[in-house]
Backbone as a ProteinNet text record, in pm:
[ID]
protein_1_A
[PRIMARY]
XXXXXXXXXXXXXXXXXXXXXXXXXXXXXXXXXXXXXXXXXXXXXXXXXXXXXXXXXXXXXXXXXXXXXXXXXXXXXXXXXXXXXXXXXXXXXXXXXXXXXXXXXXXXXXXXXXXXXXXXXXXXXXXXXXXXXXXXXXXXXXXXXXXXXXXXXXXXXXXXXXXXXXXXXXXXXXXXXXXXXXXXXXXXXXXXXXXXXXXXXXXXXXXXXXXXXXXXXXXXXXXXXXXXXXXXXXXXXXXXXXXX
[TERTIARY]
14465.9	14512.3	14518.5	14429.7	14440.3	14547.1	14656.2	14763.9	14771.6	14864.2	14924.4	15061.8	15159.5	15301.6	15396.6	15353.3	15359.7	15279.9	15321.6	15235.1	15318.5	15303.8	15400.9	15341.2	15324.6	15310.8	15354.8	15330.9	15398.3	15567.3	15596.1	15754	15839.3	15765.3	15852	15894.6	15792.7	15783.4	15679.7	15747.5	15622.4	15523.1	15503.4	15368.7	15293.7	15170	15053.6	15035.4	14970.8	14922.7	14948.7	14850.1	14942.6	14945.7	15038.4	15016	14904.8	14875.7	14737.1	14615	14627.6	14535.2	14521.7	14644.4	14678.1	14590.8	14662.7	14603.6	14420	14356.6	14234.6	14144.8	14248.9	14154.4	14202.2	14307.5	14326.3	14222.6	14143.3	14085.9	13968.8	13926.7	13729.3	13775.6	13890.9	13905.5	13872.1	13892.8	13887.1	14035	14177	14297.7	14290.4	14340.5	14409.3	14500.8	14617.9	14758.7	14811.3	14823.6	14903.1	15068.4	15148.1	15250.5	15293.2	15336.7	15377.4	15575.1	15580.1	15693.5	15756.9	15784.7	15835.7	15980.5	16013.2	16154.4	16251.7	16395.9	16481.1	16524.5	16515.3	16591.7	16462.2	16342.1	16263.1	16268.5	16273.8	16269.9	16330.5	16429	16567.3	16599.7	16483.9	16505.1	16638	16679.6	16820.1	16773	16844.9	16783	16927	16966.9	17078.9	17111.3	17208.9	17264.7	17300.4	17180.6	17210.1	17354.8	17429.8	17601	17559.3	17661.8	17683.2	17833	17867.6	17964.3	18073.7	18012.9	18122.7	18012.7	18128.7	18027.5	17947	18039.4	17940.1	17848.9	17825.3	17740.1	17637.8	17619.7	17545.9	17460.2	17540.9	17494.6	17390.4	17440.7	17393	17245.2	17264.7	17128.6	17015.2	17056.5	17012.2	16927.6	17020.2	16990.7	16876.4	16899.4	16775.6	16621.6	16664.2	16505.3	16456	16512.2	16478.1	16378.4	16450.8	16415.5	16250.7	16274.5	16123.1	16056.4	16059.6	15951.5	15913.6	16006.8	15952.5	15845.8	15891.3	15813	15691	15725.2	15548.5	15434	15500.1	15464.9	15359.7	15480.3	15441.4	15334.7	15352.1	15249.1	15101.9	15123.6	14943.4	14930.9	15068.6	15018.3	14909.3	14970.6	14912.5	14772	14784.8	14614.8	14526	14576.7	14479	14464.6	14510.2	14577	14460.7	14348.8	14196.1	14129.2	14177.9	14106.2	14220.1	14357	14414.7	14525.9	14623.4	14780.7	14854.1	14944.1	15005.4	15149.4	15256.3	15365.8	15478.2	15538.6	15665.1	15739.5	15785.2	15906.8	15973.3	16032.9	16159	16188.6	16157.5	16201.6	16320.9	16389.3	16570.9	16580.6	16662.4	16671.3	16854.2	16884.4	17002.7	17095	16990.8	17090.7	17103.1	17259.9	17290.9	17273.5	17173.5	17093.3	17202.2	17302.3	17390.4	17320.1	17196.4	17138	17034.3	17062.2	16933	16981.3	17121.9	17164.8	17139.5	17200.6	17168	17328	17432.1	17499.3	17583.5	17690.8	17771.4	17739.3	17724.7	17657.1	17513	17402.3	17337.5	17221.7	17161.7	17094.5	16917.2	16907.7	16748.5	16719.6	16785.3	16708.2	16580.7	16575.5	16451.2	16344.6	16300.2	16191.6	16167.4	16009	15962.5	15991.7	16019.5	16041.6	16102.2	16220.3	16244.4	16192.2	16173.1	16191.4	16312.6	16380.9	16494.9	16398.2	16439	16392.6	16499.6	16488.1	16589	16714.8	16709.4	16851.1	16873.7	16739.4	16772.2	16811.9	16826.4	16830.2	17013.7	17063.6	17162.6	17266.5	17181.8	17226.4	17218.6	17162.4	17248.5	17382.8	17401.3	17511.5	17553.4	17441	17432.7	17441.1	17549.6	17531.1	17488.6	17495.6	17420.4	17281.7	17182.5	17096.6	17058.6	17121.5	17082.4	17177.1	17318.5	17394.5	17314.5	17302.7	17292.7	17173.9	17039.9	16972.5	17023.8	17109.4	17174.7	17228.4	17300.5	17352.3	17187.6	17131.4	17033.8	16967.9	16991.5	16992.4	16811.9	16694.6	16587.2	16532.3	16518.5	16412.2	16348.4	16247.1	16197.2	16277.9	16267	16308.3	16263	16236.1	16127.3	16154.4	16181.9	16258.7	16091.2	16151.1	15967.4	15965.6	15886.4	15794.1	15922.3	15983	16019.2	16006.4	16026.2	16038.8	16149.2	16136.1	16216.3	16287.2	16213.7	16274.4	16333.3	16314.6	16375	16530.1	16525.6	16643.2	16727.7	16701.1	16777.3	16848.2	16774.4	16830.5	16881.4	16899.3	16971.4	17113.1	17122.1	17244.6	17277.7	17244.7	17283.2	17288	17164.5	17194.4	17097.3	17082.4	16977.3	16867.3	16778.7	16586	16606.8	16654.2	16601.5	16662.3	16844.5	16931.4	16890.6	16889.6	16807.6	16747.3	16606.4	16470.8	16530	16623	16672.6	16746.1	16845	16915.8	16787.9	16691.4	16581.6	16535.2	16480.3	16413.8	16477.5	16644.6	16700.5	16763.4	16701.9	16769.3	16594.9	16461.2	16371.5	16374.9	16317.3	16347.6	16230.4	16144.7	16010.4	16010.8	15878.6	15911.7	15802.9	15736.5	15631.8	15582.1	15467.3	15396.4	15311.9	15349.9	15314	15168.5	15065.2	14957.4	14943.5	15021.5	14968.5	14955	14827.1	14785.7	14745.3	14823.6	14762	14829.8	14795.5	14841.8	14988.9	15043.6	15182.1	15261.3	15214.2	15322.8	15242.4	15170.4	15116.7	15038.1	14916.8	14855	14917.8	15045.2	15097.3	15112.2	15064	15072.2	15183.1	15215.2	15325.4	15284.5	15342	15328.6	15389.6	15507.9	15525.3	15399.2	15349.2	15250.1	15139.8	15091.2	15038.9	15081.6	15194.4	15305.8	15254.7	15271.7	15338.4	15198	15067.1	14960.7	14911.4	14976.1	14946.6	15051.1	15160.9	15247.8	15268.9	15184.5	15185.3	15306	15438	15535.5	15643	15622.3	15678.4	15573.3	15448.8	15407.7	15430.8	15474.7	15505.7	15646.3	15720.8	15851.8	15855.7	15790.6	15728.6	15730.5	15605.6	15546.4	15657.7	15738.7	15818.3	15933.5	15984.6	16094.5	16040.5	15911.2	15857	15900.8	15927.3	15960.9	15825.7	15833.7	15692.6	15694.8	15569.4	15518.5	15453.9	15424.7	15353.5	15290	15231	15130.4	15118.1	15170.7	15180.1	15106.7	15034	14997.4	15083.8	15197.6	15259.7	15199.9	15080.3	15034.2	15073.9	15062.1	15120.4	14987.2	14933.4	14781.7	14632.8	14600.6	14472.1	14350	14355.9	14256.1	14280.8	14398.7	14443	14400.2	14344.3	14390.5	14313.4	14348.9	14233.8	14223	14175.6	14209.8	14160.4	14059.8	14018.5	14091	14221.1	14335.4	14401.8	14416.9	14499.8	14402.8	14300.5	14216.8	14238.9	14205.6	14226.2	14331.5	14427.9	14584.6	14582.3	14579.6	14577.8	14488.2	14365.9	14249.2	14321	14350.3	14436.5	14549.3	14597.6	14752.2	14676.8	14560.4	14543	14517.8	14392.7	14362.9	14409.6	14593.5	14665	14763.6	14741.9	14821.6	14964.3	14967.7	15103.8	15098.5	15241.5	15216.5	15259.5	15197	15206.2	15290.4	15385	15453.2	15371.8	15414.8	15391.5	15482.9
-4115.8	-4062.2	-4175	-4144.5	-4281.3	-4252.9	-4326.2	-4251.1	-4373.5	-4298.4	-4421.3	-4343.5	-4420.6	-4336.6	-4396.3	-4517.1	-4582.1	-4586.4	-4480.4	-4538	-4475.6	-4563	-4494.9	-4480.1	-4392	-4312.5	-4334.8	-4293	-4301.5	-4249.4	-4180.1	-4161.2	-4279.4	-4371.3	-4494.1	-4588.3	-4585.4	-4636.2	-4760.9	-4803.3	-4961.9	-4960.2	-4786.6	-4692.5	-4703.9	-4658.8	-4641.5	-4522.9	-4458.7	-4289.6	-4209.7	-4092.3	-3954.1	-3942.4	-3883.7	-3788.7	-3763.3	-3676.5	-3608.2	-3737	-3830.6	-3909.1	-4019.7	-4029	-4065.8	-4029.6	-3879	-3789.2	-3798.9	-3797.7	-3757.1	-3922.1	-4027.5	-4133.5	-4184.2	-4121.4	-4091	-4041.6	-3930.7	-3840.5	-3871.3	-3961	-3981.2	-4141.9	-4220.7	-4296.7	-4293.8	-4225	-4130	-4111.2	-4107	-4096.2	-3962.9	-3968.4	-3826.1	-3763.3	-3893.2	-3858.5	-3893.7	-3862.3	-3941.2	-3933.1	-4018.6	-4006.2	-4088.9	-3983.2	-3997.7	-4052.8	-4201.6	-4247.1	-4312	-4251.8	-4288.5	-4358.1	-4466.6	-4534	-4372.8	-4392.5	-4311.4	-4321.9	-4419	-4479.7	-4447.1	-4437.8	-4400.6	-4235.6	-4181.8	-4068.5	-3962.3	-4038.9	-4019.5	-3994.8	-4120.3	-4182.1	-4231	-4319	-4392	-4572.5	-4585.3	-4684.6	-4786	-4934.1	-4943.4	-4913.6	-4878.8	-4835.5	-4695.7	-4622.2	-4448.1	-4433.6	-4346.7	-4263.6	-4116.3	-4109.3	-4003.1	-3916.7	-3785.4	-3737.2	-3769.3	-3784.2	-3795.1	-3792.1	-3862.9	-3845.1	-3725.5	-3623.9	-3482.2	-3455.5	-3511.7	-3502.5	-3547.3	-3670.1	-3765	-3705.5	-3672.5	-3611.7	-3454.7	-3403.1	-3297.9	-3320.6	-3419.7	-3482.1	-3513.8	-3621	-3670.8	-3562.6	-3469.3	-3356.9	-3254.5	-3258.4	-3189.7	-3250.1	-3408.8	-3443	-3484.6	-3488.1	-3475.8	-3355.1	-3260.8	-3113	-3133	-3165	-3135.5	-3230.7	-3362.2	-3419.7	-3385.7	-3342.4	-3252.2	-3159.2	-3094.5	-2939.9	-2987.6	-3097.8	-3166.9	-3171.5	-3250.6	-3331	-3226.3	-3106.4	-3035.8	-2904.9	-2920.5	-2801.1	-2856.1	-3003.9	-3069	-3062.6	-3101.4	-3096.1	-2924.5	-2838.9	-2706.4	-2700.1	-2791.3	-2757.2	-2845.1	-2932.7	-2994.2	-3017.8	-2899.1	-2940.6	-2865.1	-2851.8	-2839.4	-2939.1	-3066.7	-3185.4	-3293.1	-3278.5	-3403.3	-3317	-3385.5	-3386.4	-3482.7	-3420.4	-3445.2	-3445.5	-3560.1	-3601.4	-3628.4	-3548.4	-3594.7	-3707.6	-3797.4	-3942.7	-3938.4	-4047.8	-4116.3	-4241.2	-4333.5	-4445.6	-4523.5	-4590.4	-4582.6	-4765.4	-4802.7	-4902.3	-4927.3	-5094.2	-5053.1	-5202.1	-5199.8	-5366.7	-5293	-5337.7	-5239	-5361.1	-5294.5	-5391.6	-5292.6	-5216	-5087.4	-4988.7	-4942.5	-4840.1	-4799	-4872.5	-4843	-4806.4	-4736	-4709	-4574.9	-4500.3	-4345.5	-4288.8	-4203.8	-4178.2	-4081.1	-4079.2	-3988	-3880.8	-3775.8	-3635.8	-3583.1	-3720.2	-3667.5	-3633.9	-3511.1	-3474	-3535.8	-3627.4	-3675.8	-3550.7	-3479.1	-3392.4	-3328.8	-3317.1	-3208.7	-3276.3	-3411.6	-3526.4	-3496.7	-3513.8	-3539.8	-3634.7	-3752.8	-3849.5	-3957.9	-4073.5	-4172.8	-4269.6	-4388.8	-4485.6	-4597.4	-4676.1	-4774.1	-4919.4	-5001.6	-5122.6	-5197.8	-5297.1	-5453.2	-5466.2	-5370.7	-5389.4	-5520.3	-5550.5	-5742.8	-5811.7	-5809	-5899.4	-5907.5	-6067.9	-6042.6	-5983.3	-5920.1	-5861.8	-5691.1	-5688.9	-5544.3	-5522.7	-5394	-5337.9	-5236.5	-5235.1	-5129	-5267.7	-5259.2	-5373	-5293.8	-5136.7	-5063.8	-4980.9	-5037.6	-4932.5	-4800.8	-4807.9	-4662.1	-4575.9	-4616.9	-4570.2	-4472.7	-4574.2	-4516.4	-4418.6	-4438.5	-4352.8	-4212.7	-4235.5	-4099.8	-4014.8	-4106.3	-4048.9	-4026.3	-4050.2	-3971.2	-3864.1	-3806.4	-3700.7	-3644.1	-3726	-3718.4	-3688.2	-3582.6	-3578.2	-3683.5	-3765.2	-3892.6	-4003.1	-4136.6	-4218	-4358.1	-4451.3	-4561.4	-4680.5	-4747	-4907.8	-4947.6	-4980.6	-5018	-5192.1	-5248.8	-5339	-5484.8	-5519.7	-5608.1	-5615.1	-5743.4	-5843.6	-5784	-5627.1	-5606.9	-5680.1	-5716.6	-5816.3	-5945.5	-5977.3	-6079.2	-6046.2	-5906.7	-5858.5	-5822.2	-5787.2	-5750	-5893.1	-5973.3	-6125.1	-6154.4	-6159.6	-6173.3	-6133.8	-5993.1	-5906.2	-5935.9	-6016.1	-6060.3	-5929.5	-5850.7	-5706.8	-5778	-5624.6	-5604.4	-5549	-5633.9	-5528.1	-5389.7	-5375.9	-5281.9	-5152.8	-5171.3	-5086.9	-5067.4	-5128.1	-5072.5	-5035.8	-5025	-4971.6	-4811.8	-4833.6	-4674.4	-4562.2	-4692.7	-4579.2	-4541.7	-4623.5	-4586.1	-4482.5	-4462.1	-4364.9	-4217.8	-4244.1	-4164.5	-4049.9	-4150.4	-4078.9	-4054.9	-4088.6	-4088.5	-4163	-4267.9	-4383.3	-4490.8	-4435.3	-4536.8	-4720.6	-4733.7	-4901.3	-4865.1	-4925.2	-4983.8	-5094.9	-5087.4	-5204.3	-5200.1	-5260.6	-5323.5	-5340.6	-5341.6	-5381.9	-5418.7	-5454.8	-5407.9	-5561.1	-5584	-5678.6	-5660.4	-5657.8	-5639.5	-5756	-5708.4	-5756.8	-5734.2	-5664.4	-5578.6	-5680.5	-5720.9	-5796.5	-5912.2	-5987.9	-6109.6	-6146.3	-6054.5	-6082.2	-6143.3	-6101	-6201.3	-6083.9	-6132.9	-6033.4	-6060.8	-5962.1	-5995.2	-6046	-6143.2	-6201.8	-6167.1	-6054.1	-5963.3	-5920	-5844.9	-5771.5	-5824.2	-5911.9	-6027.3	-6042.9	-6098.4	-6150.1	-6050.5	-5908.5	-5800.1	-5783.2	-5761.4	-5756.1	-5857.4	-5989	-6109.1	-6146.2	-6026.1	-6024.6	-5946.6	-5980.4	-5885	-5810.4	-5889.2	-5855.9	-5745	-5778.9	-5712.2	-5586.3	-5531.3	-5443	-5377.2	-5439	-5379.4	-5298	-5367	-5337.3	-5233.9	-5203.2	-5089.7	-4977.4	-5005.6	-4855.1	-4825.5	-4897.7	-4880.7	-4825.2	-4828.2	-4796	-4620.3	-4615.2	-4518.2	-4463.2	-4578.4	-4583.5	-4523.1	-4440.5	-4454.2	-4579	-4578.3	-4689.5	-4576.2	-4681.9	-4607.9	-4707.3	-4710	-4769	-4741.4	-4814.7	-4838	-4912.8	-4890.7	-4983.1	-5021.9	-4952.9	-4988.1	-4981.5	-4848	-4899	-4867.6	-4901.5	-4904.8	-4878.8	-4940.5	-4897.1	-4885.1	-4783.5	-4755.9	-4833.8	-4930	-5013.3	-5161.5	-5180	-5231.2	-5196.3	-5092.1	-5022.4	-5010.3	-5093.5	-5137	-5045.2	-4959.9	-4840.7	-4943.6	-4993.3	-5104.6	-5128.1	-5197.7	-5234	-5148.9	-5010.9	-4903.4	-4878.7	-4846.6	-4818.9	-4892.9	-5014.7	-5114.9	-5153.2	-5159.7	-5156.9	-4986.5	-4898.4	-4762.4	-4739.6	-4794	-4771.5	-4920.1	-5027.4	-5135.3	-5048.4	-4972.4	-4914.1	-4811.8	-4766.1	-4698.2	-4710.8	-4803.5	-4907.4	-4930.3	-4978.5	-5061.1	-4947.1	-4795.4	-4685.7	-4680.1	-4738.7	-4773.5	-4592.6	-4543.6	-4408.5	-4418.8	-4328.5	-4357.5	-4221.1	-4240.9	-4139.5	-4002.5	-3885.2	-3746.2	-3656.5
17740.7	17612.2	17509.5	17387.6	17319	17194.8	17196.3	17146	17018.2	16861.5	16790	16766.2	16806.8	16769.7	16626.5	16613.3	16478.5	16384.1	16262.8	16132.9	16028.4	15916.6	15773.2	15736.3	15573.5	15516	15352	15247.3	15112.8	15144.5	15230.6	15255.2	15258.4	15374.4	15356.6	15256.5	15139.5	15015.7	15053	15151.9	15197.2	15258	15278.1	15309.5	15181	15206.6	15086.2	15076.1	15225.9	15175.9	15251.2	15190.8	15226.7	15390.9	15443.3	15605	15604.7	15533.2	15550.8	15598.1	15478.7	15457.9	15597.1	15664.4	15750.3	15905.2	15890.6	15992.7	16022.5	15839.5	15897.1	15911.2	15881.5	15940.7	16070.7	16146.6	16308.4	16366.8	16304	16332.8	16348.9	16236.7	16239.5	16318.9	16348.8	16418	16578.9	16642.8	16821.7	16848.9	16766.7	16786.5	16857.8	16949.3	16977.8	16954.4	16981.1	16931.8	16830.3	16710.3	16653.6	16621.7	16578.2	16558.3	16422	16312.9	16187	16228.1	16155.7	16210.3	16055.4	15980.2	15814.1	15890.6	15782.6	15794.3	15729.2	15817.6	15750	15608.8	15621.1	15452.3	15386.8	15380.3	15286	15287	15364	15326	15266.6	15304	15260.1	15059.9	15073	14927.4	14899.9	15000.2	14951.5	14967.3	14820.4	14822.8	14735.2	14690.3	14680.4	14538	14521.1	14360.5	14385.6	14453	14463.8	14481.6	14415.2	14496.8	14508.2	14559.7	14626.2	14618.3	14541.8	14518.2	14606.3	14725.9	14883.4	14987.9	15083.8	15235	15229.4	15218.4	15281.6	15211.8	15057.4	14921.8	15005	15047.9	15112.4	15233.9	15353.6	15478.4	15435.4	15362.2	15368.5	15225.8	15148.4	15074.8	15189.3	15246.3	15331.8	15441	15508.1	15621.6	15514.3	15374.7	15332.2	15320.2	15307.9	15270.4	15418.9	15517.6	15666.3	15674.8	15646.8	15662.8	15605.9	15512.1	15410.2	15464.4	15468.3	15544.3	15685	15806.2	15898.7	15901.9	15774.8	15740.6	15729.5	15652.1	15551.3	15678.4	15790.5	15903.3	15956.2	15975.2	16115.6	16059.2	15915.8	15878.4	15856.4	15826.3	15866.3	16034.4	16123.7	16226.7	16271.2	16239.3	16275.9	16171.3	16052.6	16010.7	16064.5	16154.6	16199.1	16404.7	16414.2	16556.8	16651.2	16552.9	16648.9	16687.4	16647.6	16615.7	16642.4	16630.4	16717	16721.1	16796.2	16820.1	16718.9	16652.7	16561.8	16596.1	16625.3	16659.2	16509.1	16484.2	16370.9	16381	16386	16418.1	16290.8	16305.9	16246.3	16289.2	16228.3	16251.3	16191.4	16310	16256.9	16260.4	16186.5	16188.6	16231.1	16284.7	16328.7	16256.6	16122.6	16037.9	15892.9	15903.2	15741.2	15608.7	15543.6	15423	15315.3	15366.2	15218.5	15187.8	15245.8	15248.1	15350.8	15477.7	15524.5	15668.2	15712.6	15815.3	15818.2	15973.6	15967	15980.6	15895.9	15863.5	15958.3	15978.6	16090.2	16024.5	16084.4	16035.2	16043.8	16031.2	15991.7	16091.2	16094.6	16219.5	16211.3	16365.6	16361.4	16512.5	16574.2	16652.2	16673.4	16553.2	16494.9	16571.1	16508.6	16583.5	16692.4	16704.5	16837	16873.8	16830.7	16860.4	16736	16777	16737.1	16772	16675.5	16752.6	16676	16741.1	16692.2	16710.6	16576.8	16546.2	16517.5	16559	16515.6	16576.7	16670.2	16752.1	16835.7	16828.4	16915.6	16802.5	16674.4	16580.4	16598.1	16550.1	16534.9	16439.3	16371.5	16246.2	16245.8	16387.8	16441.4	16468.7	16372.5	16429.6	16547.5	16611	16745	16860	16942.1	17074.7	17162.4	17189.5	17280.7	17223	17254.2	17208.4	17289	17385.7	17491	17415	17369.3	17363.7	17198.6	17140	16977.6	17019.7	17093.3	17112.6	17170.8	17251.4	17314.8	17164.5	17088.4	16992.1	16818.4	16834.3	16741.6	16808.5	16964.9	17005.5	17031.6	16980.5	17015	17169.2	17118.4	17325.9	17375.9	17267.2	17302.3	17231.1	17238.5	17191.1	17185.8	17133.5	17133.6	17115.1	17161.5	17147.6	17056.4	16974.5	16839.8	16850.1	16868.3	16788.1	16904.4	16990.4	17045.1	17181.9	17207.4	17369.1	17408.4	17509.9	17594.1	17677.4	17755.5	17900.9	17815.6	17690.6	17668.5	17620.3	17533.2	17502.5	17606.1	17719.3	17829.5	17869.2	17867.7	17953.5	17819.2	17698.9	17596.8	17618.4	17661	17688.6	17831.8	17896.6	18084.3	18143.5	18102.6	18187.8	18304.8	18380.8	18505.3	18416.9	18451.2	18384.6	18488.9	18610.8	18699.4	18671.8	18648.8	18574.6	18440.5	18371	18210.5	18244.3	18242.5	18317.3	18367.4	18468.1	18486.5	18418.1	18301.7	18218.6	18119.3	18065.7	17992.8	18088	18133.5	18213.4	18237.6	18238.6	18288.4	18114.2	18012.6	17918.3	17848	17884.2	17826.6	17694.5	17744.6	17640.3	17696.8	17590.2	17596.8	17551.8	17558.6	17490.1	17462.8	17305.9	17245.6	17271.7	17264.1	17274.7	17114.5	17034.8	16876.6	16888.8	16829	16884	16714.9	16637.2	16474.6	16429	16342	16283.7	16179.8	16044.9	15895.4	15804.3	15683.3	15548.8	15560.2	15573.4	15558.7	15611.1	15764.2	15820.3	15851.3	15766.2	15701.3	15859.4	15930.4	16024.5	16161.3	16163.9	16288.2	16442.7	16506.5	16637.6	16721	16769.5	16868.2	17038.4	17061.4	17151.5	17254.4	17254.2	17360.5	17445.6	17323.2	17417.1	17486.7	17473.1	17524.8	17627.6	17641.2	17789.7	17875.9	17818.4	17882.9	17951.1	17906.9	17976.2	18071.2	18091.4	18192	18273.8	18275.8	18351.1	18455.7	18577.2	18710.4	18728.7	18777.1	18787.5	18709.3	18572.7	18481.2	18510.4	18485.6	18505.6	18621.6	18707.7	18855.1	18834.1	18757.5	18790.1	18663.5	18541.2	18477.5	18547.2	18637.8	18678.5	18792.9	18871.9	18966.6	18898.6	18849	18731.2	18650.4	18622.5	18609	18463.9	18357.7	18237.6	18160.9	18045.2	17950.6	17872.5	17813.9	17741.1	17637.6	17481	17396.9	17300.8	17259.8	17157.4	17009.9	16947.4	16816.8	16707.2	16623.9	16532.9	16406.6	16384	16265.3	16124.9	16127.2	15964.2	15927	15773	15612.9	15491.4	15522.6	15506.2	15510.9	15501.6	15561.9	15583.3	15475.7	15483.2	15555.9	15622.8	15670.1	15872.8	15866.8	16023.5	16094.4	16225.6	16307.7	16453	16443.4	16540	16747.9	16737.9	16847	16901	16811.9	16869.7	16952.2	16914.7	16906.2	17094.5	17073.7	17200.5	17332	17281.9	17381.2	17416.9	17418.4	17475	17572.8	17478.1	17572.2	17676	17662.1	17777.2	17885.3	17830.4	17962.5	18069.7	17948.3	18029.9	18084.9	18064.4	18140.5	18294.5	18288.2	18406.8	18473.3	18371.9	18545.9	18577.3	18524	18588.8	18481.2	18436	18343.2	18282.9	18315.6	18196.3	18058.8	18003.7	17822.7	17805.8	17707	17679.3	17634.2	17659.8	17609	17600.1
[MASK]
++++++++++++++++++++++++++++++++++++++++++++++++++++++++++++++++++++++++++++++++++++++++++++++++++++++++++++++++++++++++++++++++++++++++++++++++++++++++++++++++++++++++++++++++++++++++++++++++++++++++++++++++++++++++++++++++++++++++++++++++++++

């Protein structure tokens, strides 16, 4: 399955173009899957200065422009769902910049999928990320764009116990594969590790965690689908499963 579960969109604002536009260069790309993953705070359209009458002014702003970008998502997904699979996301971030958190109230269920970014940074405010994932309530869920095994030995957990509460709550890991302008050509060296690491792949597929594949675009002319292939056709190879 040659999957991309990361890509923004003009929603995020630090997106360029449309879903649509998105979708149909997935499409003449060989994507099968794709997955539309806008930041919350962009879609939101909260950005700093905005107020808000009151909390509930807020939650229920917020719970509407969710709504509509869902709708947006899932009604290209059905015009185009002769020709690929079309995945809705949300991508959550977990460092408060005063506008860029996800708010008590506000519902990410809907999503096929999340994924959470920057929770290794120390400028997270989430110290559990299983936990916060349990709580955005997603069927899937996606640890985005970091050095798992390094964050675990960060936190003096067990890889084998993580590995199981991930598994046990469906809670994928990305593997970043994204190289553009956007994020000034730099690749992640996780994923690298992660493919020359017997062991770690062992203890992957033994654990029986998903994996998923991301490019992170922003824009189109930026987007190197190769990338996107070749990571998914590897995981395929060494049996690794990819999320669905």
């Amino acid at each position: 399955m040659i999957q991309d579960l990361h890509s923004h969109t003009y929603y995020s604002y630090c997106g360029k173009d449309s879903p649509e536009a998105v979708i149909k260069n997935a499409i003449a790309s060989g994507i099968e899957l794709m997955g539309i993953s806008d930041h919350y705070y962009g879609v939101v359209m909260n950005r700093p200065g905005v107020t808000y009458d009151s909390d509930e002014h807020r939650v229920i702003t917020h719970n509407n422009a969710l709504k509509r970008y869902f709708e947006h998502i899932k009604t290209l997904a059905d015009k185009y769902k002769d020709y690929i699979e079309v995945w809705c996301g949300i991508e959550i971030t977990t460092v408060d910049k005063g506008f860029t958190l996800l708010p008590d109230g506000v519902d990410v269920s809907m999503f096929d999928y999340c994924l959470i970014e920057n929770f290794q940074l120390k400028e997270s405010v989430v110290d559990d990320v299983l936990a916060f994932a349990a709580r955005c309530g997603c069927e899937k869920t996606g640890l985005a764009h970091m050095d798992l095994p390094a964050y675990i030995l960060s936190k003096g957990l067990n890889m084998d116990e993580f590995f199981r509460k991930m598994k046990e709550q469906n809670v994928f890991w990305e593997l970043n594969v994204n190289c553009d302008s956007k994020h000034h050509y730099r690749e992640h060296q996780y994923v690298k590790d992660f493919f020359a690491d017997s062991t770690l792949i062992d203890a992957v597929k033994k654990s029986e965690i998903k994996l998923s594949v991301g490019f992170d675009g922003h824009r189109l002319e930026d987007y190197d689908a190769e990338r996107v292939i070749n990571a998914c056709n590897r995981l395929e190879a060494l049996s690794v499963p990819m999320i669905r």
